[in-house]
C-alpha positions in Angstrom: 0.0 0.0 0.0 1.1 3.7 -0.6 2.0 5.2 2.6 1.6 8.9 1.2 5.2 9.7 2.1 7.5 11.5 -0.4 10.7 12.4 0.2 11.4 16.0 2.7 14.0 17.9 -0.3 13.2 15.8 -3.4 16.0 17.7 -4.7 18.6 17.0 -2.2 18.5 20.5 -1.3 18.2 20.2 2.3 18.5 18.7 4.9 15.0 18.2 7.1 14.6 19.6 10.4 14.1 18.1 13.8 10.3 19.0 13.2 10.5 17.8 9.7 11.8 13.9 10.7 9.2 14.0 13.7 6.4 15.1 10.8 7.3 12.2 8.9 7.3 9.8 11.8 3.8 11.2 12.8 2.5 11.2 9.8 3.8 7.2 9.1 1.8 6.3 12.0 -1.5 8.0 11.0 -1.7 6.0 7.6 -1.2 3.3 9.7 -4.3 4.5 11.5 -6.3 5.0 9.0 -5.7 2.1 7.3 -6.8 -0.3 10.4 -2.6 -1.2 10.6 -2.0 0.6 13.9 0.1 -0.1 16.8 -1.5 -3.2 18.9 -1.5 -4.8 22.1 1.7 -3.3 23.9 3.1 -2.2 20.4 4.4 -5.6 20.0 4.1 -4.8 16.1 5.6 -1.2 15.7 8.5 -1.4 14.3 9.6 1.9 15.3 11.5 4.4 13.1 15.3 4.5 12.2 17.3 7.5 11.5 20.0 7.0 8.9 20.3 7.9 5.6 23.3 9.5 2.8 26.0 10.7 4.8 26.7 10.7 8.4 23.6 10.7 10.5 25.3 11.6 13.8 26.9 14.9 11.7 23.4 16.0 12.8 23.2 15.0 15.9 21.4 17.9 17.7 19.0 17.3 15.1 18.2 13.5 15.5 18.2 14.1 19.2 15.4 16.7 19.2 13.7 14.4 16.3 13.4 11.8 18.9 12.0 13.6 21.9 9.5 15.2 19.6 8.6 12.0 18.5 8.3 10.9 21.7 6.2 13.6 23.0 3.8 12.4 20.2 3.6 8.9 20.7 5.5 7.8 23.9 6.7 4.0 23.3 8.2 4.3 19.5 10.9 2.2 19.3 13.7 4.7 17.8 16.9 3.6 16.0 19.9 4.6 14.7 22.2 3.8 12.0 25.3 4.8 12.0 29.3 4.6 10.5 31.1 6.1 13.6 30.6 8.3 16.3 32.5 11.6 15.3 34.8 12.6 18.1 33.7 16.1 16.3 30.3 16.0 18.0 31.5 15.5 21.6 33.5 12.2 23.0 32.0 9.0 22.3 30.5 8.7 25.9 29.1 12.2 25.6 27.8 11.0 22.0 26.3 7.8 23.4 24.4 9.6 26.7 23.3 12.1 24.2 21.6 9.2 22.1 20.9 7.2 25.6 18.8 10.7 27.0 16.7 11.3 23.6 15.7 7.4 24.2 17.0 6.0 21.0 17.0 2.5 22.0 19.0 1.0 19.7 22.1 2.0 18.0 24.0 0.1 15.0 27.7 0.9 14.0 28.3 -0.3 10.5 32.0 -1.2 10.3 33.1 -0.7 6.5 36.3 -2.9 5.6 37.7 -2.2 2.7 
């Protein structure tokens, strides 16, 4: 089925905002609504949302972080992921990076570790 979501800069332009990726989350879970495919039960079936993407997600990290506790505010138990190539010593130590993550409750975290 169509989920009515079209990319935020079809360009490339931009890059979207914190309000932007928590739009897009919100507005994922009302097509899900309307279309009798909602969360059930304990939300046993939500499969949450992922950040990730072209480039280096954690780049924006402020970003992704507010995202999440926007998201949150709107629906309180979506399981939030993110996907990622490092942690960028440029956006704070890696323990500062991961409490950051930890405190905007993104639950789980993949590092993809590219060998060459």
């Amino acid at each position: 089925s169509d989920s009515g979501l079209v990319p935020l800069a079809p360009d490339g332009s931009s890059d979207p905002t914190a309000a932007e990726m928590a739009d897009v989350v919100e507005r994922y879970y009302e097509v899900l609504d309307e279309n009798n495919q909602g969360v059930i039960g304990m939300g046993e079936n939500d499969t949450g949302a992922t950040f990730a993407g072209i480039g280096e997600p954690t780049f924006r990290l402020d970003e992704i972080c507010d995202a999440a506790r926007i998201i949150h505010e709107r629906r309180h138990g979506v399981p939030l992921r993110l996907v990622t190539t490092m942690l960028p010593a440029d956006v704070g130590g890696a323990d500062d990076v991961a409490q950051r993550i930890a405190d905007a409750r993104i639950s789980d975290v993949t590092i993809n570790l590219c060998a060459e």
